[in-house]
Backbone as a ProteinNet text record, in pm:
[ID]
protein_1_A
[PRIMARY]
XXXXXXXXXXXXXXXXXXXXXXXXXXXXXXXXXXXXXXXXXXXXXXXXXXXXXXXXXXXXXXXXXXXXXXXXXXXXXXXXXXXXXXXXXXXXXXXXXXXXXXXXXXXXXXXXXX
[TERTIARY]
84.6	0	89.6	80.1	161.3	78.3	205.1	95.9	163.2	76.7	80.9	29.4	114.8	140.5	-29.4	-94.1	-226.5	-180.2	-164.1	-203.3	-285.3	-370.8	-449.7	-388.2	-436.8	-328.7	-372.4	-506.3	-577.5	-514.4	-473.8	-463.1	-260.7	-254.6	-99.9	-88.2	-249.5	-213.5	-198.5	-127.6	-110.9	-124.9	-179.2	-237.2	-158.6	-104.6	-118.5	-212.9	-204.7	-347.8	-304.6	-357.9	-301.3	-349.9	-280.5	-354.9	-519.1	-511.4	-633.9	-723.7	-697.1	-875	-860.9	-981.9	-1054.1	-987.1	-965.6	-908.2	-1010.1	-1121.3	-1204.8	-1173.3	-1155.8	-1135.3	-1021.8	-925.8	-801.6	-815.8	-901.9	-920.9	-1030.9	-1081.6	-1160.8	-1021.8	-937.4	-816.5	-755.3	-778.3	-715.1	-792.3	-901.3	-989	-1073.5	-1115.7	-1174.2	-1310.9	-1392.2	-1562.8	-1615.5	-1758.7	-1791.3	-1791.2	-1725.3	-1624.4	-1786.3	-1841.4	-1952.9	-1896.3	-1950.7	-1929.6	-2020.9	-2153.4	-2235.7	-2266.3	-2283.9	-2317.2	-2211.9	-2040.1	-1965.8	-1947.5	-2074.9	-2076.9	-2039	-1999.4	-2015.3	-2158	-2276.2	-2386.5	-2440.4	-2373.8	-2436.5	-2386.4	-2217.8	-2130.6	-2064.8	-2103.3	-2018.5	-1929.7	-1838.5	-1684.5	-1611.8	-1648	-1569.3	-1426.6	-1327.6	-1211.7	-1147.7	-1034.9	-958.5	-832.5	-750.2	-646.1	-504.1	-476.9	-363.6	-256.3	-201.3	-76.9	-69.3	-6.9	-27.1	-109.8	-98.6	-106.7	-255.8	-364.3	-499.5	-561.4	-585.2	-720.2	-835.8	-920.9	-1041.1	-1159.3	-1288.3	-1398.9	-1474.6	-1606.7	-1686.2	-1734.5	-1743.8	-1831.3	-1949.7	-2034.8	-2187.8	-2161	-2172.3	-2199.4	-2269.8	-2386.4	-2414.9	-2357.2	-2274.5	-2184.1	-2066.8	-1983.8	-1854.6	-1859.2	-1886.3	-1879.8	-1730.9	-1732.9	-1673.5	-1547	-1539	-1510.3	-1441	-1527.7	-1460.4	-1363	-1396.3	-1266.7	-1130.7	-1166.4	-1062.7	-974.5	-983.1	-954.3	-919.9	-934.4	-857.6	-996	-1098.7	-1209.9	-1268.8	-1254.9	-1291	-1408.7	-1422.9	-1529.8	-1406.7	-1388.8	-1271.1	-1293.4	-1439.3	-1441.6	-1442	-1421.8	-1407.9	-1254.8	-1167.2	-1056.6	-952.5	-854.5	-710.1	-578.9	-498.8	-415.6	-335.8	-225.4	-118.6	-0.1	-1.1	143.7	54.4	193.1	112.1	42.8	-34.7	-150.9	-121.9	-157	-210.5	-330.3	-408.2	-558.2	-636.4	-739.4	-780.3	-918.5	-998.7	-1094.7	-1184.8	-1337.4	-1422.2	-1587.8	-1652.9	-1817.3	-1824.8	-1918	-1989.7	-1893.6	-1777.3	-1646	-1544.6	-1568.5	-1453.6	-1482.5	-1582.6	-1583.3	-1553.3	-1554.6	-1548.9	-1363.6	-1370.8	-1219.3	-1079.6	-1125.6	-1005.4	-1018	-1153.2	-1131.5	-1018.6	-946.9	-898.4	-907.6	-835	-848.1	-899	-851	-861.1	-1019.4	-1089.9	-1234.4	-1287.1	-1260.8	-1332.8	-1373.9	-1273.8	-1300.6	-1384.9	-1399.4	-1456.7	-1601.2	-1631.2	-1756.5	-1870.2	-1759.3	-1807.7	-1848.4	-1981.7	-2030.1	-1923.9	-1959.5	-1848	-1959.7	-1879	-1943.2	-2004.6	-2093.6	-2163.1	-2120.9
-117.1	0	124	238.7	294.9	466.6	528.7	652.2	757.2	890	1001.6	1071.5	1215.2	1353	1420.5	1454.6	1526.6	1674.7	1784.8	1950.1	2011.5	2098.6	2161.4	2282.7	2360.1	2468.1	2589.4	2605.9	2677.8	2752.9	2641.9	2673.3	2629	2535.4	2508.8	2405.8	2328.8	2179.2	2057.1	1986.5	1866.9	1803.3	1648.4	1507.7	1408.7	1318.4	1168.3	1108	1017.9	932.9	818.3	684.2	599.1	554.1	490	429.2	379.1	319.3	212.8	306.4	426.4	512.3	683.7	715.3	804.4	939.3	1016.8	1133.3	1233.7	1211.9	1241.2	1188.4	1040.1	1000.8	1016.3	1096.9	1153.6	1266.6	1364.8	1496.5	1508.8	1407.8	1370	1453.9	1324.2	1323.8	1461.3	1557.7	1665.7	1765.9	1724.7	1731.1	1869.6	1917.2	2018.5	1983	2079.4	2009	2070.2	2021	2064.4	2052.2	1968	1900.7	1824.9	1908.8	1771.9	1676	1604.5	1429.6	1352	1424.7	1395.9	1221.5	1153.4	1021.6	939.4	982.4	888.3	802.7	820.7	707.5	768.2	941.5	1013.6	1069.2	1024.9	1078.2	1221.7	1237.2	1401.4	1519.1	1512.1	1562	1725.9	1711.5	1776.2	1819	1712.9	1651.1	1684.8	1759.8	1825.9	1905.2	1862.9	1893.9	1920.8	1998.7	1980.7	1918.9	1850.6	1784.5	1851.2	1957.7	2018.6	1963	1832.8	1771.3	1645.7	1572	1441.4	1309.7	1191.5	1089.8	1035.7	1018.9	903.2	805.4	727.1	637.1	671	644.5	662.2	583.1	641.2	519	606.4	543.2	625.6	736.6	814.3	962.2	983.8	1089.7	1095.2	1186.2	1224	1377	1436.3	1405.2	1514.7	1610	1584	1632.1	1666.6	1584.1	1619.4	1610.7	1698	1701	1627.4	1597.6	1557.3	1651.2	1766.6	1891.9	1920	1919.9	1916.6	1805.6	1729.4	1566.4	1605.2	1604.3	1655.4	1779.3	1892.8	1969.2	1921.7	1843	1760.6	1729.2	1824	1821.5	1674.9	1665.9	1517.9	1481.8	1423.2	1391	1328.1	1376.2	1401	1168.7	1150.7	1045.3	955.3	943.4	893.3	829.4	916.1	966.8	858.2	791.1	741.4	793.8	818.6	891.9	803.1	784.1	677.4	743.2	832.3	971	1059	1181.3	1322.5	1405.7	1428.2	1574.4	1689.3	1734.3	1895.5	1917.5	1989	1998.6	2101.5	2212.7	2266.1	2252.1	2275.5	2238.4	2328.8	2267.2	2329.2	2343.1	2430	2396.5	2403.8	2340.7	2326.8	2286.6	2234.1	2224.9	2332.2	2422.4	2501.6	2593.8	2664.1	2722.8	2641.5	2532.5	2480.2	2407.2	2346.4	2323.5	2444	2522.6	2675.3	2721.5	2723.9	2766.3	2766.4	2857.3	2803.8	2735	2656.6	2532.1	2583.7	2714.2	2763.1	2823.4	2881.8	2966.9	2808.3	2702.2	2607.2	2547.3	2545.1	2465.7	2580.4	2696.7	2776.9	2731.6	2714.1	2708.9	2571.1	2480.2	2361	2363.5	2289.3	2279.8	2261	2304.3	2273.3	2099	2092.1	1991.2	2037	2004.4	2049.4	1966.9
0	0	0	-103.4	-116.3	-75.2	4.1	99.5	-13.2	-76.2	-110.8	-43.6	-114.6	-83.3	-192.9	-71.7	-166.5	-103.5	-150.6	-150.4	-195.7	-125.7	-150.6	-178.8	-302.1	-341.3	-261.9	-203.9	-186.3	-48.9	36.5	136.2	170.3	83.2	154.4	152.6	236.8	341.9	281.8	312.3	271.4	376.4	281.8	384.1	296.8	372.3	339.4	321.7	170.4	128	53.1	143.2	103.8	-68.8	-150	-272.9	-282.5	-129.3	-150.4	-57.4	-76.7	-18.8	-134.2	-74.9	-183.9	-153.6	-217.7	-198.5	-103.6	-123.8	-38.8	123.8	127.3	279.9	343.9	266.4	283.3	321.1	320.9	303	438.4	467.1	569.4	721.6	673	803.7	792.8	779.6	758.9	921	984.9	1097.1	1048.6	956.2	937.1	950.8	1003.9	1045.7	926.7	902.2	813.9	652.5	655.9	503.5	426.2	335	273	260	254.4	192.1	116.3	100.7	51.5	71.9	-88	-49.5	-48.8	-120.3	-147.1	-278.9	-334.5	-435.2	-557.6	-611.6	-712.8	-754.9	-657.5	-718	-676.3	-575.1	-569.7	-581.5	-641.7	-639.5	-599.4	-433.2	-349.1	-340.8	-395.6	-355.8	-489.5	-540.1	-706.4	-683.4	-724.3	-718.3	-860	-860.7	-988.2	-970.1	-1032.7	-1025.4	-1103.2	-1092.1	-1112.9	-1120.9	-1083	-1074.4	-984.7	-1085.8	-1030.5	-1079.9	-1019.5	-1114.8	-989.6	-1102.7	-999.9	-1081.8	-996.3	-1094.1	-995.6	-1134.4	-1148.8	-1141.3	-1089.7	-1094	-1200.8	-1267.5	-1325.9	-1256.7	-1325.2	-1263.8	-1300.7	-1264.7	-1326.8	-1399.9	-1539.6	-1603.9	-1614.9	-1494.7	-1438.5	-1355.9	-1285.1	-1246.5	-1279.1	-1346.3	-1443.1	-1571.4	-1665.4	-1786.1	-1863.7	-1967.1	-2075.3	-2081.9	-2083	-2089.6	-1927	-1835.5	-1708.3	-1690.6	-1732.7	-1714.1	-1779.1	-1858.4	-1946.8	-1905.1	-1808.1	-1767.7	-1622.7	-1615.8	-1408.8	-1368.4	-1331.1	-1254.7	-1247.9	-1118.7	-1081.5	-954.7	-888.9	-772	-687.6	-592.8	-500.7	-432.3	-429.1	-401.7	-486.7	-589.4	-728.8	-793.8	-688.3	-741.3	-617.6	-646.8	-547.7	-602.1	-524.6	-594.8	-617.8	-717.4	-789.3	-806.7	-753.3	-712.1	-609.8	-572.7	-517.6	-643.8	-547.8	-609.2	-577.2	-640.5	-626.9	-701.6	-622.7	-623.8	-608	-663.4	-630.8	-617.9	-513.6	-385.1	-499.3	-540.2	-671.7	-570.9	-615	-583.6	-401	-325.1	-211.1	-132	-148.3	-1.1	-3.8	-130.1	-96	26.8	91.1	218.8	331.3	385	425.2	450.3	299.4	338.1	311.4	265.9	197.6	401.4	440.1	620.8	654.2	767.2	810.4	920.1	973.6	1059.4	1174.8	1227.7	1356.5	1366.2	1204.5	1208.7	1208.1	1155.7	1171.4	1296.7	1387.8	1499	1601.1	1574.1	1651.4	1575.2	1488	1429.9	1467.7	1499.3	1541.2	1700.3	1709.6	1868	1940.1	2048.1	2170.6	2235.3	2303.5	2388.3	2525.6	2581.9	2713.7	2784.7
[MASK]
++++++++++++++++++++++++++++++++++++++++++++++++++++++++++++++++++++++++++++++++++++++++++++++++++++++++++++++++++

């Protein structure tokens, strides 16, 4: 099992992500609250990323969500996607507020515990 280097250009951060999980469940471990995730499966596509650099495989996507045109240009479904080198990535659609946050406005945003 081989671990990559994913970056988010947006912000700086980089995570380790092993081959055999989703760039999405990589991006999970990064502890930011708030992160959609929608369903996981590519169908509601939340999780839209661009792929700026770097090597992934792929599952099918819906085009409803990623066009022909978007593929072809990196844009991918972040859960769709394993990486097969490091990435570089830029964060597209309904997670970019969320994950571009920074870490520190995030954790203020999240419940405290009683």
């Amino acid at each position: 099992m081989a671990q990559h280097t994913v970056t988010i250009v947006e912000t700086g951060e980089s995570y380790r992500c092993s081959d055999q999980r989703s760039v999405l469940e990589g991006m999970e471990a990064l502890g930011k609250k708030g992160i959609p995730v929608g369903c996981r499966q590519g169908g509601c596509g939340v999780c839209k990323v661009q792929v700026l650099e770097g090597d992934y495989t792929q599952r099918v996507m819906s085009r409803a969500h990623i066009s022909a045109e978007e593929e072809a240009a990196g844009c991918v479904l972040s859960c769709r996607i394993r990486p097969a080198g490091d990435l570089q990535l830029r964060v597209l659609g309904a997670m970019k507020k969320n994950v571009c946050r920074p870490k520190s406005e995030a954790a203020s945003l999240s419940p405290q515990p009683t």
